[in-house]
Backbone atoms as SQL, in Angstrom:
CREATE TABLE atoms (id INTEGER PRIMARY KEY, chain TEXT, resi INTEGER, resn TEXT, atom TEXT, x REAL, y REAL, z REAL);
INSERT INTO atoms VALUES
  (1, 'A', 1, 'UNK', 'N', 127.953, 99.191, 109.750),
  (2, 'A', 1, 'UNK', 'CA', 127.126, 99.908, 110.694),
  (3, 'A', 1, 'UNK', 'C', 126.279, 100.923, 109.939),
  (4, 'A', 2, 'UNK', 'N', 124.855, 101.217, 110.499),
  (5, 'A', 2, 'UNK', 'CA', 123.887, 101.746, 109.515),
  (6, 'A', 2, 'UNK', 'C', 123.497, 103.218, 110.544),
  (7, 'A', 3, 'UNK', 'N', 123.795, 104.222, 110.470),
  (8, 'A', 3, 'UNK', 'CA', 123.248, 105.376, 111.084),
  (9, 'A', 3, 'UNK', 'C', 122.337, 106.045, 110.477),
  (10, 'A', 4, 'UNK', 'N', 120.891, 106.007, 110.966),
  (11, 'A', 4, 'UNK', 'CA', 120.404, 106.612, 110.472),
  (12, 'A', 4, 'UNK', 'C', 119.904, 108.280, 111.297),
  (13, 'A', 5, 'UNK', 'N', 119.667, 109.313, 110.594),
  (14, 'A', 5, 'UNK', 'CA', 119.392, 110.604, 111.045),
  (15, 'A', 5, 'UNK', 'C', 118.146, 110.792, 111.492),
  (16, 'A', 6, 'UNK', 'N', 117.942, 111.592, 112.170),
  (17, 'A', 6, 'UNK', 'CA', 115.908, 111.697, 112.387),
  (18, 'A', 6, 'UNK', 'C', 116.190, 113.393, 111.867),
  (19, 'A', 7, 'UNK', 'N', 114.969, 113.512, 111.173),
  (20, 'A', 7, 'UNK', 'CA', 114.574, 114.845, 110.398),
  (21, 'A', 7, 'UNK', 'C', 113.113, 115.219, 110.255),
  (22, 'A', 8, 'UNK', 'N', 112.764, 116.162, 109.822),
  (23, 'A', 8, 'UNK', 'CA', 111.565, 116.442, 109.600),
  (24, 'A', 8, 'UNK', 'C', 110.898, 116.879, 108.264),
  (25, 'A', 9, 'UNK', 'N', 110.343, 116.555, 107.999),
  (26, 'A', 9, 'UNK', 'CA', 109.546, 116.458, 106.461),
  (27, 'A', 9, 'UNK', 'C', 108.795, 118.040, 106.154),
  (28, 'A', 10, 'UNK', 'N', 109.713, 118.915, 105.687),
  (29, 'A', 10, 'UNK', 'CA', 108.949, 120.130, 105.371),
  (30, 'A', 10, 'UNK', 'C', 108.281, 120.012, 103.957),
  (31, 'A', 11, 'UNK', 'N', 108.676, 119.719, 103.236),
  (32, 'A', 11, 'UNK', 'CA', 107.912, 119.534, 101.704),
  (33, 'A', 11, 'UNK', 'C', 108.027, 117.901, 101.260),
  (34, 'A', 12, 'UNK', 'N', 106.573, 117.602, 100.532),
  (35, 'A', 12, 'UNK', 'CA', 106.677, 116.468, 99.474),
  (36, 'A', 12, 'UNK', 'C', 105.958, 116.793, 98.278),
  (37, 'A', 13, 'UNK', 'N', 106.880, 115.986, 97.254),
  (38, 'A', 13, 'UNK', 'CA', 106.900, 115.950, 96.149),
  (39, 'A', 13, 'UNK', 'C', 106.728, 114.843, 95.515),
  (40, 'A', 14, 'UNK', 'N', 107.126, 114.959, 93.917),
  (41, 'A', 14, 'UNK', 'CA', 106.724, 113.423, 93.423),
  (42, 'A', 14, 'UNK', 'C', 108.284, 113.968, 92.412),
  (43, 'A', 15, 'UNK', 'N', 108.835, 112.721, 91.845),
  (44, 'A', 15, 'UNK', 'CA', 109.837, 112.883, 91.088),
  (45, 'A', 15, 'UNK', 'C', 110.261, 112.038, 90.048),
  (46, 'A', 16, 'UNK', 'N', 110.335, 111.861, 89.089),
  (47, 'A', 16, 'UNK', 'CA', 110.056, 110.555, 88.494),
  (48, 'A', 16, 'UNK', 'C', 109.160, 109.479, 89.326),
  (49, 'A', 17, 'UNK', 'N', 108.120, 109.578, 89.537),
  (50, 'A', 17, 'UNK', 'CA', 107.303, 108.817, 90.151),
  (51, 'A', 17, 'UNK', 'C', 107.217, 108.268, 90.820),
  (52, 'A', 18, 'UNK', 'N', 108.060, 109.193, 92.187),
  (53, 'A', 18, 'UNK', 'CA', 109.015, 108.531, 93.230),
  (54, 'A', 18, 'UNK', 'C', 108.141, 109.391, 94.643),
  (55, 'A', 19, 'UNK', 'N', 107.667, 109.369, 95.355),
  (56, 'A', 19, 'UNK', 'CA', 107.471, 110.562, 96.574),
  (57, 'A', 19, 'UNK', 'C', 108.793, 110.190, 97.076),
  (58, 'A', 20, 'UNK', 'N', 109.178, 111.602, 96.788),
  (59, 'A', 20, 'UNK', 'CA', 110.335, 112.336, 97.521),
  (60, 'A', 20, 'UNK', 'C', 109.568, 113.440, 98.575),
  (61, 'A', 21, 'UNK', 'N', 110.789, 114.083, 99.221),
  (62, 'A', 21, 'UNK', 'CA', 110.471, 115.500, 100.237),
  (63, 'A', 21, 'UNK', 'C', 112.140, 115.539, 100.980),
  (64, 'A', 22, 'UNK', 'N', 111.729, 117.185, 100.778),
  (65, 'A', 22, 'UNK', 'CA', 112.726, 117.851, 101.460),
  (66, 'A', 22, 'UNK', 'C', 112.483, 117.738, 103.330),
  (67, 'A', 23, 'UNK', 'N', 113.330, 117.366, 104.121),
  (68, 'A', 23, 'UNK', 'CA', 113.526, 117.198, 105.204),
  (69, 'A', 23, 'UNK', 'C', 114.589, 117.916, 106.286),
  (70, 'A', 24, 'UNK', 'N', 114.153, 118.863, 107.048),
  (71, 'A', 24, 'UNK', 'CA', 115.063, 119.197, 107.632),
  (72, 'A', 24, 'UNK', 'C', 115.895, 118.964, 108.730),
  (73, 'A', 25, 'UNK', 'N', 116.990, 118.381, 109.077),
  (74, 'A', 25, 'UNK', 'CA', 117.830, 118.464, 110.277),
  (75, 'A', 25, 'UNK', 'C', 118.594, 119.086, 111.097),
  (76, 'A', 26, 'UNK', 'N', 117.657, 119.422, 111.749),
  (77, 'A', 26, 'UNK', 'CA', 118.342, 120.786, 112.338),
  (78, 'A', 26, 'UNK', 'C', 118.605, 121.954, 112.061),
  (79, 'A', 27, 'UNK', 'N', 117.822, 122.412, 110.754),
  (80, 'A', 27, 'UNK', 'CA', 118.375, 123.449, 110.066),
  (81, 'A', 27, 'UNK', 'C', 118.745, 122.973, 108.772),
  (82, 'A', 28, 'UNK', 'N', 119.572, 122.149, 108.424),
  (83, 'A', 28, 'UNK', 'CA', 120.065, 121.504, 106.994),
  (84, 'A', 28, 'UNK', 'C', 119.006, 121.192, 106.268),
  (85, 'A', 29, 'UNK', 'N', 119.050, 120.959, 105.268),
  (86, 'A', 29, 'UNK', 'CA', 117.188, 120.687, 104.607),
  (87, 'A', 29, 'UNK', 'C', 118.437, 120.004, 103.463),
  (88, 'A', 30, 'UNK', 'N', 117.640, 118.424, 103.085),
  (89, 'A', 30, 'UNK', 'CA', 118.401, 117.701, 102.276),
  (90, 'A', 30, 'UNK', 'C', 116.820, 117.354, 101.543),
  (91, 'A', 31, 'UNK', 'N', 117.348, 116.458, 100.847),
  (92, 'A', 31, 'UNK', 'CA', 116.159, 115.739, 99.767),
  (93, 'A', 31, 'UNK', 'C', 116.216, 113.941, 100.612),
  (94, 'A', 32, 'UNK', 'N', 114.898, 113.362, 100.684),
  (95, 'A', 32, 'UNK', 'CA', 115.122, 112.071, 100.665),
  (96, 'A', 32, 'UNK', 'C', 113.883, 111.435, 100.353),
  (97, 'A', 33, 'UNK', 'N', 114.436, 110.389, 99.651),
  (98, 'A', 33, 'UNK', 'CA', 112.839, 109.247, 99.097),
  (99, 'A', 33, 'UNK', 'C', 112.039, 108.663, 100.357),
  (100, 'A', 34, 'UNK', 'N', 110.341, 109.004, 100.310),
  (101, 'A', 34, 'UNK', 'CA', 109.664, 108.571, 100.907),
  (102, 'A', 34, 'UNK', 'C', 109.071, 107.428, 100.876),
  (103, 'A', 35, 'UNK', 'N', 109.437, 106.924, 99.806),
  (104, 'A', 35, 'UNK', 'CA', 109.226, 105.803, 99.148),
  (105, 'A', 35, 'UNK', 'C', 108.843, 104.476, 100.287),
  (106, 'A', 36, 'UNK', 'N', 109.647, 104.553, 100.947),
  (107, 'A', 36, 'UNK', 'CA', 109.782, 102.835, 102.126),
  (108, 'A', 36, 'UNK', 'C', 108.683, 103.630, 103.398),
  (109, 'A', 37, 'UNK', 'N', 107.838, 104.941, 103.030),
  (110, 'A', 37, 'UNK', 'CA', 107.344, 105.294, 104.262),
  (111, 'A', 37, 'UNK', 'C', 106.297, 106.270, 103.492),
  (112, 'A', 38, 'UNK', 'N', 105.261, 105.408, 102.762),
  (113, 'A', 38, 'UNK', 'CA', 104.412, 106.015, 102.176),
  (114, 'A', 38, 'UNK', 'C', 103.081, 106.799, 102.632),
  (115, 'A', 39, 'UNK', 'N', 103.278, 106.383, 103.963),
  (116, 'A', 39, 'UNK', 'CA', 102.030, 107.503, 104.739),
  (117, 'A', 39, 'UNK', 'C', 102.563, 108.655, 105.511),
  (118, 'A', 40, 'UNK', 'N', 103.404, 108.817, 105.237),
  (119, 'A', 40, 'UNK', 'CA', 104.467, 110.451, 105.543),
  (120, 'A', 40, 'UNK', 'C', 103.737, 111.153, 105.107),
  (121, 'A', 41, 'UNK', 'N', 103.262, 112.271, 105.983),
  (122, 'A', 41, 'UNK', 'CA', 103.052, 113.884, 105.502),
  (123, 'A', 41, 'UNK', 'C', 103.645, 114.599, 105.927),
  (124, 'A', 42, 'UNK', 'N', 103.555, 116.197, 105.358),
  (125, 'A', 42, 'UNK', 'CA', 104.623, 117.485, 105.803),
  (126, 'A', 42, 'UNK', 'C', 104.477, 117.472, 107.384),
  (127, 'A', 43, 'UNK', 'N', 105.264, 117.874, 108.353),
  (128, 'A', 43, 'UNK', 'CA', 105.390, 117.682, 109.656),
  (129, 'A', 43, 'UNK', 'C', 105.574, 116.308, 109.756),
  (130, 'A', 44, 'UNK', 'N', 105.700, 115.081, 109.679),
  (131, 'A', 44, 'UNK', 'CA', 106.018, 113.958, 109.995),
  (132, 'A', 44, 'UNK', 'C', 107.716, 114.032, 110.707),
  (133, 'A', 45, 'UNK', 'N', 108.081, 113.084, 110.989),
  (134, 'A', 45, 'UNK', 'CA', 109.603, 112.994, 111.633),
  (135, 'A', 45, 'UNK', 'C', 109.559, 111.769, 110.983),
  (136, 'A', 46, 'UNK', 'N', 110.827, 111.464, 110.110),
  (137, 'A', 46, 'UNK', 'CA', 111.761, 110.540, 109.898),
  (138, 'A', 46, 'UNK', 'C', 112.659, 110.120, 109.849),
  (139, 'A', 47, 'UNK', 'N', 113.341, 108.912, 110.159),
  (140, 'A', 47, 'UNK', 'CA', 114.790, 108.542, 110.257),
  (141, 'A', 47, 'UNK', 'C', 115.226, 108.007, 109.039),
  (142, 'A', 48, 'UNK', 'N', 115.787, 108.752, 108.232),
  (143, 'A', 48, 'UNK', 'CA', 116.879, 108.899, 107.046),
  (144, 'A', 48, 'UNK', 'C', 118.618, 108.275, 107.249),
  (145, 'A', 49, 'UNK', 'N', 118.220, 107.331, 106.032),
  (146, 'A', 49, 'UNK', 'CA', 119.469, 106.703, 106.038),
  (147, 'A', 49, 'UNK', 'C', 119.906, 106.780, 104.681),
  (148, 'A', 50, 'UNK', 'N', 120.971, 107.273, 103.822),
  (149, 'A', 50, 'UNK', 'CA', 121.790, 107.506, 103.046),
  (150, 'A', 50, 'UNK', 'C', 120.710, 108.129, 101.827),
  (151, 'A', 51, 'UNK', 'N', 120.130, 108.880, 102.000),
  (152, 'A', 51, 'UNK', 'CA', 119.408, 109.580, 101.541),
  (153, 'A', 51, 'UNK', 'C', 117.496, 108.973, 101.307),
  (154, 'A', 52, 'UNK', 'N', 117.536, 107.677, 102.152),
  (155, 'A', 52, 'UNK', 'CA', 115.951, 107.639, 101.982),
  (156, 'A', 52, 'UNK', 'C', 115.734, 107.222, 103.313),
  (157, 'A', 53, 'UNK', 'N', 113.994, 108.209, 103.796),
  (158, 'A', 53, 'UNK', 'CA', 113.524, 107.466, 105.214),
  (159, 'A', 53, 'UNK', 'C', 113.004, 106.070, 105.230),
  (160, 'A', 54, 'UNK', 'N', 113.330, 105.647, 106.381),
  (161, 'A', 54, 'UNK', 'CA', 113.360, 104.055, 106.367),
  (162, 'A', 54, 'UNK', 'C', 112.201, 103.748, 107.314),
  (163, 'A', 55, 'UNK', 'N', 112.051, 105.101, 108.515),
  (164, 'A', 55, 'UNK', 'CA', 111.006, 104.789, 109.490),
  (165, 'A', 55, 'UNK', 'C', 110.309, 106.203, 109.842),
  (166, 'A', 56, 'UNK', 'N', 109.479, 106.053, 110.260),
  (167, 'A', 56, 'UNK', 'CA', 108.546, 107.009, 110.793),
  (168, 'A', 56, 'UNK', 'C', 108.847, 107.230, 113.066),
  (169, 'A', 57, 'UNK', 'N', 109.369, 108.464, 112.550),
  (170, 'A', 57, 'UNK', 'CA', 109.327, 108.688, 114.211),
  (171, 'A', 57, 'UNK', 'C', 108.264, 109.388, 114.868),
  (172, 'A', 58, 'UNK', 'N', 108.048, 109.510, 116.508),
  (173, 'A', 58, 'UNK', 'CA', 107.430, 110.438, 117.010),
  (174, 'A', 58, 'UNK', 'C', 108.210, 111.371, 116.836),
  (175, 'A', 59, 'UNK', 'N', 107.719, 112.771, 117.523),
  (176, 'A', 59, 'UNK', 'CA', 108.657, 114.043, 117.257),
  (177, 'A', 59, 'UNK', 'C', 109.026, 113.382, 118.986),
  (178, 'A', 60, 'UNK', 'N', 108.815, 113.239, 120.089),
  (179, 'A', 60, 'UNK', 'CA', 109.981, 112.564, 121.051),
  (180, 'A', 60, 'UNK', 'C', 110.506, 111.664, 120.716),
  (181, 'A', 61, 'UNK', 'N', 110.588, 111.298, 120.267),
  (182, 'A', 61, 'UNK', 'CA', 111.823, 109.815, 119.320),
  (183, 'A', 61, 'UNK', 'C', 112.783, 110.334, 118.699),
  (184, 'A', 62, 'UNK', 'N', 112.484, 111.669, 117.986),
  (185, 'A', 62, 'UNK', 'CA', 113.582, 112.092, 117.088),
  (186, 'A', 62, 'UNK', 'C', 114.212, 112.526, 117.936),
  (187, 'A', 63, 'UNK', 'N', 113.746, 113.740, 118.812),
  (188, 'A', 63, 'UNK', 'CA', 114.505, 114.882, 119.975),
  (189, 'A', 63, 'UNK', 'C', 115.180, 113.817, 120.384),
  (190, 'A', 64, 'UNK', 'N', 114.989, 112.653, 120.805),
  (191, 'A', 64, 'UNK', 'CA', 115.554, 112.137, 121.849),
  (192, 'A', 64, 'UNK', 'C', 117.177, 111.352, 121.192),
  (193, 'A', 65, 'UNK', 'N', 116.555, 111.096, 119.890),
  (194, 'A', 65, 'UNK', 'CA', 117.600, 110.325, 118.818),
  (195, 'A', 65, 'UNK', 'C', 118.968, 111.337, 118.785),
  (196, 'A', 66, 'UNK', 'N', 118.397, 112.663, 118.580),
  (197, 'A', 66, 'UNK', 'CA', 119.225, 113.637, 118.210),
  (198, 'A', 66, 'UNK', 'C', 119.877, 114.138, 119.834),
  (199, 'A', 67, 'UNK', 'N', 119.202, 114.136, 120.337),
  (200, 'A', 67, 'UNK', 'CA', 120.321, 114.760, 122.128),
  (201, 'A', 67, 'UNK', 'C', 121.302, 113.138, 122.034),
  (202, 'A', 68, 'UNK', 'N', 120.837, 112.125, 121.958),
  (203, 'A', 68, 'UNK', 'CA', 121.811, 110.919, 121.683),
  (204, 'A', 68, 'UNK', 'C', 122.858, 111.206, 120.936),
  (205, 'A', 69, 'UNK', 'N', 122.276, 111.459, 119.847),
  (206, 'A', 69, 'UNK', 'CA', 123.699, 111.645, 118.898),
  (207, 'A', 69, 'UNK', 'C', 125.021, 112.784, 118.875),
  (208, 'A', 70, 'UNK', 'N', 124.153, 113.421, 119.498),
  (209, 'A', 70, 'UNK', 'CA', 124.745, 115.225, 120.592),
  (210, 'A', 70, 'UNK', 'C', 126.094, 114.417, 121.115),
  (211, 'A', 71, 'UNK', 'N', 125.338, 113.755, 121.988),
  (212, 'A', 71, 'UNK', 'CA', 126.208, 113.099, 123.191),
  (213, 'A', 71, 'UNK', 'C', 127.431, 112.464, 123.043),
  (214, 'A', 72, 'UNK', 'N', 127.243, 111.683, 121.607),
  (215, 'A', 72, 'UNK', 'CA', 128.309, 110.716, 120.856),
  (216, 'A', 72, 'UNK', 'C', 129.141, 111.716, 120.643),
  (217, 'A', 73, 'UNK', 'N', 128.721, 112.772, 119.701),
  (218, 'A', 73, 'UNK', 'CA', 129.103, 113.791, 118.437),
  (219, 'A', 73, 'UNK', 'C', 130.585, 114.414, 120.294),
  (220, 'A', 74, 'UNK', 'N', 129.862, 114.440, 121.041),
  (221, 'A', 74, 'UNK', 'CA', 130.735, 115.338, 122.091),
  (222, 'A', 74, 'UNK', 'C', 131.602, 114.598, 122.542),
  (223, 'A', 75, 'UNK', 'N', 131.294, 113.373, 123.112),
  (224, 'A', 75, 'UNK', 'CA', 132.263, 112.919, 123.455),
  (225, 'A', 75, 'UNK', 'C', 133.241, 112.246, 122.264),
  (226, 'A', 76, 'UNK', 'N', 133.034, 112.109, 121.381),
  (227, 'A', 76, 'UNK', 'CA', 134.533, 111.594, 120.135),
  (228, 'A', 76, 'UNK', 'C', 135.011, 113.404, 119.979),
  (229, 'A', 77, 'UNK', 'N', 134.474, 114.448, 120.401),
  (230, 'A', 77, 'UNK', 'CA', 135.657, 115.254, 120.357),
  (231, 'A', 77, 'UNK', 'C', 136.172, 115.810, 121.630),
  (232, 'A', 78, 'UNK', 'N', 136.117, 115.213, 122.236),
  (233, 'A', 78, 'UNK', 'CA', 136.341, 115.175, 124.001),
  (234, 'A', 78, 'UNK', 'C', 137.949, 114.392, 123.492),
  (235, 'A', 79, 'UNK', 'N', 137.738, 113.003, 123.119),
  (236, 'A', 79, 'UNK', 'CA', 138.558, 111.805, 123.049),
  (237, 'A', 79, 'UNK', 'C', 139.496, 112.343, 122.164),
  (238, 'A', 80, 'UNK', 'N', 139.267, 113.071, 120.892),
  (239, 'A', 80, 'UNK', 'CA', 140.238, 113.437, 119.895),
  (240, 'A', 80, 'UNK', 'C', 140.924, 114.363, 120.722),
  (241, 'A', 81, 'UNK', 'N', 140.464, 115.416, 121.385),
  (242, 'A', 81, 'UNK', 'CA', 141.269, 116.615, 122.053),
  (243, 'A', 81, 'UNK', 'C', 142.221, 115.654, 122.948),
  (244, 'A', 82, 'UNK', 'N', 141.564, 114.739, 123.759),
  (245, 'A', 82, 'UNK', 'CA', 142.440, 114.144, 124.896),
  (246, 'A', 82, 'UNK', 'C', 143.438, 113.712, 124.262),
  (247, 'A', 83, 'UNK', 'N', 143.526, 112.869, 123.097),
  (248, 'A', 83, 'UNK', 'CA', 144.765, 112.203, 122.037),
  (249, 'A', 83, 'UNK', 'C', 145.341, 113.219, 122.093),
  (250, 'A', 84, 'UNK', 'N', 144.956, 114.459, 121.536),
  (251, 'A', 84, 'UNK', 'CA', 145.924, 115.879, 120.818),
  (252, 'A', 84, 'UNK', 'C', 146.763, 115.930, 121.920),
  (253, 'A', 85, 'UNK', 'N', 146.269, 116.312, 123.309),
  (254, 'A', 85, 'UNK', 'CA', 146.967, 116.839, 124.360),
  (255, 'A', 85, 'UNK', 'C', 147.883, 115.995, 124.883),
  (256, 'A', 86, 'UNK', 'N', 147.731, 114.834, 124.909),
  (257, 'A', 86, 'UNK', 'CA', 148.335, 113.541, 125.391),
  (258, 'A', 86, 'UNK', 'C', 149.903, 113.829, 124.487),
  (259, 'A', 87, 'UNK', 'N', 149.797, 113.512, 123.353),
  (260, 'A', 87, 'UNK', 'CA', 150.443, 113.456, 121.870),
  (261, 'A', 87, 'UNK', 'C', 151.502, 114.849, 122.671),
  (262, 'A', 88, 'UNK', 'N', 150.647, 116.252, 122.868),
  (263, 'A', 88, 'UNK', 'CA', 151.605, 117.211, 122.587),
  (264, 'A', 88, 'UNK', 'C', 152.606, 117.416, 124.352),
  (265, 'A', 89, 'UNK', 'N', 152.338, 116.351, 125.234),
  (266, 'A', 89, 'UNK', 'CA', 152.884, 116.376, 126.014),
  (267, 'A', 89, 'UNK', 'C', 154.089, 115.214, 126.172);
């Protein structure tokens, strides 16, 4: 299974002759190769998968990617608490 992140492209660079850029998610700011998405500029939205963007989003594509993943992220700790409580009864 392939998850990829949606982020936003605050800086690009070149790196060994690579366009790279720093991208932020949510606050986190990682590095990833632009390489597979060569008409990226700063403000762009991309979906990052194990450290390189693979696609170009709208900025509603990402928001929307990310309240999705909210949703997952909540309910598997909804499900873990329910195990805990289950378990300690």
């Amino acid at each position: 299974m392939c998850l990829g992140v949606p982020g936003k492209i605050i800086q690009i660079y070149e790196t060994e002759g690579l366009k790279m850029g720093q991208v932020d998610f949510s606050g986190a700011t990682r590095e990833a190769c632009l390489e597979y998405v060569p008409e990226t500029k700063v403000g762009d939205y991309v979906l990052v998968h194990v450290g390189f963007a693979i696609n170009v989003l709208s900025e509603e594509e990402a928001h929307e990617t990310l309240s999705l993943l909210q949703e997952v992220i909540a309910f598997r700790e909804k499900e873990l608490a329910d195990a805990e409580e289950s378990k300690a009864a």
